[in-house]
LUMKERO-149948 format. One record per residue (C-alpha): residue number from 1; chain; y, x negated, z negated. Coordinates in steps of 0.2 Angstrom, whole numbers, plus 2048, in hexadecimal, padded with zeros to 3 digits. Example, Ala and Ser with C-alpha at 12.3 -4.5 7.8 and 13.67 -1.06 7.14 Angstrom:
BEGIN
<node><i>1</i><ch>A</ch><v>7EA</v><u>7C2</u><w>7D9</w></node>
<node><i>2</i><ch>A</ch><v>7FB</v><u>7BC</u><w>7DC</w></node>
END
This chain:
BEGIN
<node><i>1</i><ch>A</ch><v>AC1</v><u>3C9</u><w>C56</w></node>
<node><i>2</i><ch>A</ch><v>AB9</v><u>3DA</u><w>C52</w></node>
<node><i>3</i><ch>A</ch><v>AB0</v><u>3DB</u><w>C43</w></node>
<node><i>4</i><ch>A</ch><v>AA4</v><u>3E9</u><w>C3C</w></node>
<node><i>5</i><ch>A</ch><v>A9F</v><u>3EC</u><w>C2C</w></node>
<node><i>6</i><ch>A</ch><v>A90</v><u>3F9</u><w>C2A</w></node>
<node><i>7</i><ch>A</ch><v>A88</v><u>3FC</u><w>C19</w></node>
<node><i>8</i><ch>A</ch><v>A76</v><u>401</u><w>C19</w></node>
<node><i>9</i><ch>A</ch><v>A72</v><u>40F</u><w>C0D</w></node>
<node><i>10</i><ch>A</ch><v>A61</v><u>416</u><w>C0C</w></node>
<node><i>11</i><ch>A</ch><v>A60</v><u>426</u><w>C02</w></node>
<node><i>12</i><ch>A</ch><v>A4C</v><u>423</u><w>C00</w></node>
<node><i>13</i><ch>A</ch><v>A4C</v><u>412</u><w>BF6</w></node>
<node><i>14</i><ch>A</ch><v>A3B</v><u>411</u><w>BEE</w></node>
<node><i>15</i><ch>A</ch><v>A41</v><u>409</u><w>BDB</w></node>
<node><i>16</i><ch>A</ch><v>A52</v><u>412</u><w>BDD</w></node>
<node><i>17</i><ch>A</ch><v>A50</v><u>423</u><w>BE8</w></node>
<node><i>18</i><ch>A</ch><v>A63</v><u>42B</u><w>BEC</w></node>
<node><i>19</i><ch>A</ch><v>A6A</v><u>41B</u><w>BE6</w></node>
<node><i>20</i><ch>A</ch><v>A7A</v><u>41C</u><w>BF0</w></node>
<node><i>21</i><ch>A</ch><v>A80</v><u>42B</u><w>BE8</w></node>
<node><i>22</i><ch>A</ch><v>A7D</v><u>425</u><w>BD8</w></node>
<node><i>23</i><ch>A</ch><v>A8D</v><u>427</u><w>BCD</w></node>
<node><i>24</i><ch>A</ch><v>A96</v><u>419</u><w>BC7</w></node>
<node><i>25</i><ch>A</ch><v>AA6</v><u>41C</u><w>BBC</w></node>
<node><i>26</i><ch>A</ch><v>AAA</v><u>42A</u><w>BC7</w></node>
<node><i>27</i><ch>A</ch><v>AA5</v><u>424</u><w>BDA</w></node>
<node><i>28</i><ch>A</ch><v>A96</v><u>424</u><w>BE2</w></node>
<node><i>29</i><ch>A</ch><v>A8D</v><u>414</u><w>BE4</w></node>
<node><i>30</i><ch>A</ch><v>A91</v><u>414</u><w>BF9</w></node>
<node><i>31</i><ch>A</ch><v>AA3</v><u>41A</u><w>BF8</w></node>
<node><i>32</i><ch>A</ch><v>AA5</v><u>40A</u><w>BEB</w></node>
<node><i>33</i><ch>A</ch><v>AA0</v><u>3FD</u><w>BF9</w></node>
<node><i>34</i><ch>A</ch><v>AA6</v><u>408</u><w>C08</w></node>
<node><i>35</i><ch>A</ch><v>AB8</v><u>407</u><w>BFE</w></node>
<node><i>36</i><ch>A</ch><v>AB8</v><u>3F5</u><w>BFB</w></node>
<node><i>37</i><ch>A</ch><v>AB2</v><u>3F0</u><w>C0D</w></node>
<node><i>38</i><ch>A</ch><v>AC0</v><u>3F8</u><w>C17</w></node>
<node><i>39</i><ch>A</ch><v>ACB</v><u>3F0</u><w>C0B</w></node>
<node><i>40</i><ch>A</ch><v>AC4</v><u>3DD</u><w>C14</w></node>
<node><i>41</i><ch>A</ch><v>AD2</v><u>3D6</u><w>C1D</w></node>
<node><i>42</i><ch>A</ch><v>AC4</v><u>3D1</u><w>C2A</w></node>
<node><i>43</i><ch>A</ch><v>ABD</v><u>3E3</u><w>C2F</w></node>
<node><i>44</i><ch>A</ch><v>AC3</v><u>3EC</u><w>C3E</w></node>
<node><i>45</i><ch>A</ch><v>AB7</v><u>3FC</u><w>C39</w></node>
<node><i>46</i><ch>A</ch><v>AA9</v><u>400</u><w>C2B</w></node>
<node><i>47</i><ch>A</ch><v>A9A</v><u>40C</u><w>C2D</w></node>
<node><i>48</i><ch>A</ch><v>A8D</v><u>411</u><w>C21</w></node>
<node><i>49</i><ch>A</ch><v>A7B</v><u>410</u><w>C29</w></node>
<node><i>50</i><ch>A</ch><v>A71</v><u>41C</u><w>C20</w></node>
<node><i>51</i><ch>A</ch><v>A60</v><u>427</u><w>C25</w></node>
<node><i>52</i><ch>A</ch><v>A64</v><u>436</u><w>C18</w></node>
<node><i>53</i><ch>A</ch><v>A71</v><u>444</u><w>C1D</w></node>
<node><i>54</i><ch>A</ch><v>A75</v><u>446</u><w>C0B</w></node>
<node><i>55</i><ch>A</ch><v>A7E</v><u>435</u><w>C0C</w></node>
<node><i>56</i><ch>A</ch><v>A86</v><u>43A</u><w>C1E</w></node>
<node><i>57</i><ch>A</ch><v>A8E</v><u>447</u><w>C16</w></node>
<node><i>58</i><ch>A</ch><v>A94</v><u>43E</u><w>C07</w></node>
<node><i>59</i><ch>A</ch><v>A9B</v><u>430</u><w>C11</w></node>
<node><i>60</i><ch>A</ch><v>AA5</v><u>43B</u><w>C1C</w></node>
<node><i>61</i><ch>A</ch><v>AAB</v><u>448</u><w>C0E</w></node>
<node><i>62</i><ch>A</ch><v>AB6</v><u>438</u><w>C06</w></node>
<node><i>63</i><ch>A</ch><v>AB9</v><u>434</u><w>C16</w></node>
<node><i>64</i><ch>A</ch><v>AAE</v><u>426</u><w>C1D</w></node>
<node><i>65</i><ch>A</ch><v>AA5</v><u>423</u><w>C2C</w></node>
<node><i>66</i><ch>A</ch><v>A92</v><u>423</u><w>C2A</w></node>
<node><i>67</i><ch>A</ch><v>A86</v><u>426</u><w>C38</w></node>
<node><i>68</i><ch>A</ch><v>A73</v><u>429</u><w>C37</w></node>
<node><i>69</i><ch>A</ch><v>A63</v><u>41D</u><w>C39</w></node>
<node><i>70</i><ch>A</ch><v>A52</v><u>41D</u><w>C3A</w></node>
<node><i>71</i><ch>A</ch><v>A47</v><u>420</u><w>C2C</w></node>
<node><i>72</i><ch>A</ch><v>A3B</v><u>411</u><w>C2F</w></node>
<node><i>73</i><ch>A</ch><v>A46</v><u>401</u><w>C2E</w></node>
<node><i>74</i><ch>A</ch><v>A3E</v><u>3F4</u><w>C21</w></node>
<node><i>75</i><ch>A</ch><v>A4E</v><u>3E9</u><w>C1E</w></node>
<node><i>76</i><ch>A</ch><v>A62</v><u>3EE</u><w>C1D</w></node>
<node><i>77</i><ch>A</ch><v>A65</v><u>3E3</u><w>C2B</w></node>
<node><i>78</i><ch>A</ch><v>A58</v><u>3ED</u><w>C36</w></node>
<node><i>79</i><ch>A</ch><v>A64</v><u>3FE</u><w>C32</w></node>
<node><i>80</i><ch>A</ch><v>A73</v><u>3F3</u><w>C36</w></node>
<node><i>81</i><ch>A</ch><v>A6E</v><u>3ED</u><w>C46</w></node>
<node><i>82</i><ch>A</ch><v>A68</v><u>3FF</u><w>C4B</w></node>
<node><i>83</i><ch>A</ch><v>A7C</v><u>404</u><w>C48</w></node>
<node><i>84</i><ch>A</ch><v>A83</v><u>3F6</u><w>C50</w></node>
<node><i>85</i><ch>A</ch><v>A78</v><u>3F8</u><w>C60</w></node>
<node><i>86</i><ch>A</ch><v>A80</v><u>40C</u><w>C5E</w></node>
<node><i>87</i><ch>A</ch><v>A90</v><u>406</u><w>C60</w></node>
<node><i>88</i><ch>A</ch><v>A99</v><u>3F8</u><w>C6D</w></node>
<node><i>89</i><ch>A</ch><v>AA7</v><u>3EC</u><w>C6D</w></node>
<node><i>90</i><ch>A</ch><v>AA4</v><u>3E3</u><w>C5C</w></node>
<node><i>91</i><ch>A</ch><v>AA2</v><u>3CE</u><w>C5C</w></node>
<node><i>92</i><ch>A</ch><v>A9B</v><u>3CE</u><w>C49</w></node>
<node><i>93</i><ch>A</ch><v>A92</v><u>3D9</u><w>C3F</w></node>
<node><i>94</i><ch>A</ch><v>A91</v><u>3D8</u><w>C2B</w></node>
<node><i>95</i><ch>A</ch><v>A83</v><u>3DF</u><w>C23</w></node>
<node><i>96</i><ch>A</ch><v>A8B</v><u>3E6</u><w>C12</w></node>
<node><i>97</i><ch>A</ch><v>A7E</v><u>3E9</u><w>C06</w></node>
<node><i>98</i><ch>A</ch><v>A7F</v><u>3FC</u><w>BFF</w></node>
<node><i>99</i><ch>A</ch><v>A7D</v><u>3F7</u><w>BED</w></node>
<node><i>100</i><ch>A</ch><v>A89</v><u>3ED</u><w>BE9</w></node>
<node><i>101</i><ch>A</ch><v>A98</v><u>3F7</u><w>BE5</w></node>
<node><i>102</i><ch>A</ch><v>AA1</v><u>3E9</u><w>BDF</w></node>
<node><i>103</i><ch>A</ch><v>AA2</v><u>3DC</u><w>BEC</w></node>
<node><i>104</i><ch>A</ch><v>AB3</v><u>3DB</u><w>BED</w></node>
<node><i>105</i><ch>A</ch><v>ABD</v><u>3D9</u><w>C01</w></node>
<node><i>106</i><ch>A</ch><v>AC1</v><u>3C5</u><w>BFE</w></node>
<node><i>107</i><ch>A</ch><v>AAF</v><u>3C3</u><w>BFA</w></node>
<node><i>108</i><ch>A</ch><v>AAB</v><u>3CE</u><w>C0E</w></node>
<node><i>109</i><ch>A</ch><v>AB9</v><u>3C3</u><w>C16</w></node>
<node><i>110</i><ch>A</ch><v>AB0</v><u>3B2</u><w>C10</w></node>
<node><i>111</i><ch>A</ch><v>A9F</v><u>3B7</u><w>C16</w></node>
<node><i>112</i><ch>A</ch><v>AA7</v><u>3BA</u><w>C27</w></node>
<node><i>113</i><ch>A</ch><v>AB2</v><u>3AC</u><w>C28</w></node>
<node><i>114</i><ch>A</ch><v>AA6</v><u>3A0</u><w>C2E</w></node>
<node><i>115</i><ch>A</ch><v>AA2</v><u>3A9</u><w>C3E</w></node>
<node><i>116</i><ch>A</ch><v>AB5</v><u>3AC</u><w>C40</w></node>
<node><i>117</i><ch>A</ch><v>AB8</v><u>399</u><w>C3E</w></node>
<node><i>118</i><ch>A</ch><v>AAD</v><u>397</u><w>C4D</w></node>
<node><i>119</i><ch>A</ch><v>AA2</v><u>38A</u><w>C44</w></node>
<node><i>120</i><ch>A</ch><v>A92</v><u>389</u><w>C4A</w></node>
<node><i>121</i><ch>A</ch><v>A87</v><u>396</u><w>C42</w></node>
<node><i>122</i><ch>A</ch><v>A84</v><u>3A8</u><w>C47</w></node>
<node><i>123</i><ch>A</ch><v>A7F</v><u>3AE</u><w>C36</w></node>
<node><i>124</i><ch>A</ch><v>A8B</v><u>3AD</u><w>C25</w></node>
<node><i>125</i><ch>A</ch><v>A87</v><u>3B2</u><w>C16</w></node>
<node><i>126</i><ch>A</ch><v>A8E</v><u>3AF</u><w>C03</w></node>
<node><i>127</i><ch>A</ch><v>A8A</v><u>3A5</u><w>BF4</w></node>
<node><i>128</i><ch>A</ch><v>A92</v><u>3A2</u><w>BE1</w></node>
<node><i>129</i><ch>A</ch><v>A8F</v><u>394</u><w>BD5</w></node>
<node><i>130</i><ch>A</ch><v>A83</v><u>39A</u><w>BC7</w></node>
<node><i>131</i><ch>A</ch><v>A8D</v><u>39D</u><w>BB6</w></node>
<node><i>132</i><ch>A</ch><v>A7D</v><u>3A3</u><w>BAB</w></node>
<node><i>133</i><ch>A</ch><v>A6F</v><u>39A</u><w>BA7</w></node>
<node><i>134</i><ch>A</ch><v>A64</v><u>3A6</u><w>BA9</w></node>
<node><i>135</i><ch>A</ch><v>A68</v><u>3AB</u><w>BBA</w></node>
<node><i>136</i><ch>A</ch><v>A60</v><u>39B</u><w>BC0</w></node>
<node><i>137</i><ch>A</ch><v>A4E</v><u>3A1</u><w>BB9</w></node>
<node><i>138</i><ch>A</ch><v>A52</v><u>3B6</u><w>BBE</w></node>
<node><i>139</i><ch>A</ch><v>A46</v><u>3B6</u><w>BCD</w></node>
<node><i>140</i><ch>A</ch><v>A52</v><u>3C8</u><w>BD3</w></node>
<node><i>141</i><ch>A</ch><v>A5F</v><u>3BA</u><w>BD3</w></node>
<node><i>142</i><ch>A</ch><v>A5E</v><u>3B3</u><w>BE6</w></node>
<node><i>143</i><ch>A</ch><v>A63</v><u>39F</u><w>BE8</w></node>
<node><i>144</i><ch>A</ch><v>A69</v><u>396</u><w>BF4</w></node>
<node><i>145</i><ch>A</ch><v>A68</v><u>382</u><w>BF8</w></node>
<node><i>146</i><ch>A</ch><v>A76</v><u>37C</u><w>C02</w></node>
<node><i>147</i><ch>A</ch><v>A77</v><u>36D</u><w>C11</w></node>
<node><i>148</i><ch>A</ch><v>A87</v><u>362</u><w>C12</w></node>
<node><i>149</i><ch>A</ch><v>A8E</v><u>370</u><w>C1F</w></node>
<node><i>150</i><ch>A</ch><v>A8C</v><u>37D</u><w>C11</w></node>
<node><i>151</i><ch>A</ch><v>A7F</v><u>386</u><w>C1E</w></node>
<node><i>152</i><ch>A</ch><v>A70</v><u>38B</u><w>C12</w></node>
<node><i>153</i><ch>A</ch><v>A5F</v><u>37F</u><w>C13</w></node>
<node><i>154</i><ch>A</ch><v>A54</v><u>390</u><w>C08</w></node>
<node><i>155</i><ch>A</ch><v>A56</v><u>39D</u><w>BFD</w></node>
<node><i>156</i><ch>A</ch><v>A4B</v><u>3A0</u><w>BEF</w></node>
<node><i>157</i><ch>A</ch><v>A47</v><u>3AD</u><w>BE2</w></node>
<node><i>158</i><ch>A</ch><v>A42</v><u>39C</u><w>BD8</w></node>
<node><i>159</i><ch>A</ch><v>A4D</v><u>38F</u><w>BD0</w></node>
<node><i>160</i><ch>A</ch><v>A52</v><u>385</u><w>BDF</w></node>
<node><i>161</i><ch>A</ch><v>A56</v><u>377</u><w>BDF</w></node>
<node><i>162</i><ch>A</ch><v>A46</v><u>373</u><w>BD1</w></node>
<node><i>163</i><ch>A</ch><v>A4D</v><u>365</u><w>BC5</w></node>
<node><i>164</i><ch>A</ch><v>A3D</v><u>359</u><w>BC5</w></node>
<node><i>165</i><ch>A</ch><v>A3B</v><u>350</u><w>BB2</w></node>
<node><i>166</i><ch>A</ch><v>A48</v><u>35C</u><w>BAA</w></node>
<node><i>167</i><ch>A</ch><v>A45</v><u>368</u><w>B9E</w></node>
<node><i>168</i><ch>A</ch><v>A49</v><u>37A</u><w>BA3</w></node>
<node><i>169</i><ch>A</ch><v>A53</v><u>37E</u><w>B94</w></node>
<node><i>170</i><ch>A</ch><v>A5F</v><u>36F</u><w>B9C</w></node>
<node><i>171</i><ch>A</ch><v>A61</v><u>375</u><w>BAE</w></node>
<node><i>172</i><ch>A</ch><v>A71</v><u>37D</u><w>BAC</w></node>
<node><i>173</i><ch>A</ch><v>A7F</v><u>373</u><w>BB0</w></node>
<node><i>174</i><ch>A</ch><v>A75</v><u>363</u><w>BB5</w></node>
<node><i>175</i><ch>A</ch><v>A77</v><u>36C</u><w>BC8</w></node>
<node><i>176</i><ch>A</ch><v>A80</v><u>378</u><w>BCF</w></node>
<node><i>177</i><ch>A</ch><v>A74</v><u>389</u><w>BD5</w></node>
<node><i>178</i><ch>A</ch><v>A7A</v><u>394</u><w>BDE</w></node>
<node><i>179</i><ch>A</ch><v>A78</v><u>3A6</u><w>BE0</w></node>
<node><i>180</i><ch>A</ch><v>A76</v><u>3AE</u><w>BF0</w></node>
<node><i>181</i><ch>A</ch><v>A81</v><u>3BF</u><w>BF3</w></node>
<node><i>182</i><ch>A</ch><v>A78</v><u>3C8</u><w>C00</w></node>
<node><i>183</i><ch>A</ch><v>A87</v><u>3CB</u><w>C0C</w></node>
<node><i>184</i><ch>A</ch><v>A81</v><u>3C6</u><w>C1F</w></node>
<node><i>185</i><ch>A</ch><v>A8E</v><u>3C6</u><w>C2E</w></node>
<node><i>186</i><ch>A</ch><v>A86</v><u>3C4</u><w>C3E</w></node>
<node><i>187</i><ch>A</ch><v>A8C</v><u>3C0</u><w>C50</w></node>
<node><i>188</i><ch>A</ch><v>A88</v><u>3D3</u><w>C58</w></node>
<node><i>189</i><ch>A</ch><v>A7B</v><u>3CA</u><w>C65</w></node>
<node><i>190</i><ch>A</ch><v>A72</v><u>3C0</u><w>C56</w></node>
<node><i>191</i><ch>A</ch><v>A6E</v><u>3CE</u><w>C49</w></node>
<node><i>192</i><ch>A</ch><v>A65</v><u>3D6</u><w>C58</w></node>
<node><i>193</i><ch>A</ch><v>A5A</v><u>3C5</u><w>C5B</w></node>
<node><i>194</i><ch>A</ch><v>A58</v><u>3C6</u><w>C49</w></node>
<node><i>195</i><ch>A</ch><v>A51</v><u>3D6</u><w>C47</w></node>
<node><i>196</i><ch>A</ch><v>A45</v><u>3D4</u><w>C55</w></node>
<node><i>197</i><ch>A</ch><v>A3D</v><u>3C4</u><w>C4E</w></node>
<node><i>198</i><ch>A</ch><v>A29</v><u>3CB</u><w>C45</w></node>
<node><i>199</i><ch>A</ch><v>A2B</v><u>3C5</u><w>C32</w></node>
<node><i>200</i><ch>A</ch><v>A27</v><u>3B3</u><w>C2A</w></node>
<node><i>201</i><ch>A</ch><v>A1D</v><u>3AC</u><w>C1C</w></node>
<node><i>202</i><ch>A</ch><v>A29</v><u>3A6</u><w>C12</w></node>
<node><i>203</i><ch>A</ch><v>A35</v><u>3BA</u><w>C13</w></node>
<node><i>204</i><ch>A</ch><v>A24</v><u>3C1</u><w>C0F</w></node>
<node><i>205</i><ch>A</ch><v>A22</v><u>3B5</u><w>C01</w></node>
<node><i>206</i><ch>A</ch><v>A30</v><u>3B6</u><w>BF8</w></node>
<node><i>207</i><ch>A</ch><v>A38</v><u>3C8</u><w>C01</w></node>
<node><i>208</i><ch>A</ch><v>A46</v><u>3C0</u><w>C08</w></node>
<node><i>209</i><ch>A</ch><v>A4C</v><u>3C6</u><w>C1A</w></node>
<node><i>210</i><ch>A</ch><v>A57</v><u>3B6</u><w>C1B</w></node>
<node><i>211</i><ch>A</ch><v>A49</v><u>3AA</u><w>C1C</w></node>
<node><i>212</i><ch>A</ch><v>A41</v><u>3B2</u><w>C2D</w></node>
<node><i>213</i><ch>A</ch><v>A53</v><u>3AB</u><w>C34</w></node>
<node><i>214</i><ch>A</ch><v>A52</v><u>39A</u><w>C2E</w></node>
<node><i>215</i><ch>A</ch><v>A3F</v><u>399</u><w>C33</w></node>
<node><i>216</i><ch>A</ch><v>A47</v><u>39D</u><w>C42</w></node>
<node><i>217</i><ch>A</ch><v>A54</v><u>38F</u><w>C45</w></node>
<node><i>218</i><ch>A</ch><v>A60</v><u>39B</u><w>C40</w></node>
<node><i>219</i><ch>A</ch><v>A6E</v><u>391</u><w>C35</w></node>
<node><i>220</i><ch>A</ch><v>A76</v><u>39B</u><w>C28</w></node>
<node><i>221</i><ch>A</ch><v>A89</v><u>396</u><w>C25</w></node>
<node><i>222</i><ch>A</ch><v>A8C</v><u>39A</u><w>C11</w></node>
<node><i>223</i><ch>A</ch><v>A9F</v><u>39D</u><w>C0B</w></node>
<node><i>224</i><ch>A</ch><v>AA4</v><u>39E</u><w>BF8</w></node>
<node><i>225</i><ch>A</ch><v>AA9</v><u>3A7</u><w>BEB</w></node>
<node><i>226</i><ch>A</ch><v>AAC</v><u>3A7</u><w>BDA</w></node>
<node><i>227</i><ch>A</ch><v>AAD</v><u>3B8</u><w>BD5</w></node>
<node><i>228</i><ch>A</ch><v>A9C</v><u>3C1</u><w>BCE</w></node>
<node><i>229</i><ch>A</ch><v>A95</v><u>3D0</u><w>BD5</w></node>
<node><i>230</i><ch>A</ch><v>A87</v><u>3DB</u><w>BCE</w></node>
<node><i>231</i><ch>A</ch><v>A7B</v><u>3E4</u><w>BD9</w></node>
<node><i>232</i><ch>A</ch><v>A72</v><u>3F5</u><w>BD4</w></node>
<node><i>233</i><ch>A</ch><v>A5E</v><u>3F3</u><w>BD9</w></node>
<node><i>234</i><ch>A</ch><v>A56</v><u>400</u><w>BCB</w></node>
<node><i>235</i><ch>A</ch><v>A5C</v><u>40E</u><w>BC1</w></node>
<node><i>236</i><ch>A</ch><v>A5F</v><u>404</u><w>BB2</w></node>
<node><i>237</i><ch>A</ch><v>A6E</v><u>3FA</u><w>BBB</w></node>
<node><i>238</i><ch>A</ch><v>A7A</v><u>40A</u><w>BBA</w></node>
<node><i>239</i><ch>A</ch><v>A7D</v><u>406</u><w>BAA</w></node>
<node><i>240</i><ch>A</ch><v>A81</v><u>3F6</u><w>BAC</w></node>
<node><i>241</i><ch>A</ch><v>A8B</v><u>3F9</u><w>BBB</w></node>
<node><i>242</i><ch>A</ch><v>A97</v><u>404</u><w>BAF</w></node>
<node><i>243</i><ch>A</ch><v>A99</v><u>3F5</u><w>BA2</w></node>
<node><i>244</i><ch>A</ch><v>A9A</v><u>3E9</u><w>BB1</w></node>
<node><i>245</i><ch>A</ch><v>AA8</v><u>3F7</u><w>BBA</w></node>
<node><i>246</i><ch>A</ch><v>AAF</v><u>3F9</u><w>BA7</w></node>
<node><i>247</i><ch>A</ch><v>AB1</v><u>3E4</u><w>BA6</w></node>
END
């Protein structure tokens, strides 16, 4: 089974502008993710989607493959599925988010397993258990609510699942929450059905690309992981990322 990894990178991020060159520890935010994702067992071939020439050229000077987009996608999955209609022959498509630069490859290989498995779901994605109390309340923190087939019932920038009669202050450890990591594999046929589908109220609501797919009928398959990851979203998060890389 052929599987292709593309990274979105947009030079022109609105809170973040030229955010997958930023230096961290001595790499590039993009060559960070770029080097761990070749190194999934699962991948046949990686490609950074970007629509900045800037980022082209990076890519290719430390060797990478990148190819160039249009400048008008609204989502990540949108620049993936412009790359994956580029190129032919592949029967699952991971969407590998450009700012994380430390997902690590076990982390890429659960995400896809589901769809390699066969099980009946044309999306995957990945999850971890919660570990910080206030990661529960940290609406930047996405959860997820789980079904017995560990496919995802919603995803929510709020506490979910809510703790009816409980103080707030004793959530933690009463359940488990889950965080979602936003890694998405995709059969090739699906992330273009995706990606034609207008947006729905509750993506608008609470910006989250994911639920237009479960509105949809789509099931999400969620693997695990218990490894933490740290994305980079503003400026700020550099620092952080170098005591997180540092750790």
């Amino acid at each position: 089974m052929k599987v292709l990894g593309i990274i979105p990178s947009r030079y022109g991020a609105t809170r973040f502008p030229g955010k997958p060159l930023a230096d961290i520890g001595g790499k590039t935010m993009v060559e960070r993710v770029y080097t761990q994702a070749v190194q999934a067992s699962c991948m046949t071939d990686v490609i950074v989607a970007t629509e900045d020439d800037r980022i082209i050229q990076h890519v290719l000077g430390f060797g990478g493959k990148a190819m160039m987009t249009r400048t008008d996608h609204q989502t990540g999955t949108d620049r993936c599925a412009e790359v994956a209609r580029m190129v032919e022959g592949y029967d699952i498509v991971v969407n590998i988010q450009g700012d994380e630069p430390f997902i690590l490859p076990e982390q890429i290989d659960a995400a896809v397993q589901p769809l390699i498995d066969g099980r009946l779901t044309d999306i995957s994605t990945l999850a971890k258990p919660i570990e910080q109390a206030d990661d529960i309340f940290n609406p930047n923190i996405v959860k997820v609510v789980l079904d017995k087939r560990n496919c995802a019932m919603y995803f929510s920038r709020s506490p979910i699942p809510h703790l009816r009669g409980i103080p707030m202050d004793d959530w933690f450890g009463r359940v488990i929450f889950y965080k979602h990591i936003g890694l998405y594999a995709f059969r090739s046929e699906t992330i273009q059905q995706v990606t034609a589908l207008p947006p729905g109220i509750y993506e608008q609501a609470e910006s989250l690309e994911q639920l237009r797919w479960l509105a949809n009928g789509y099931p999400i398959a969620v693997g695990m992981t218990d490894k933490e990851t740290m994305g980079i979203d503003v400026p700020e998060d550099i620092e952080k990322a170098k005591s997180f890389l540092a750790s």
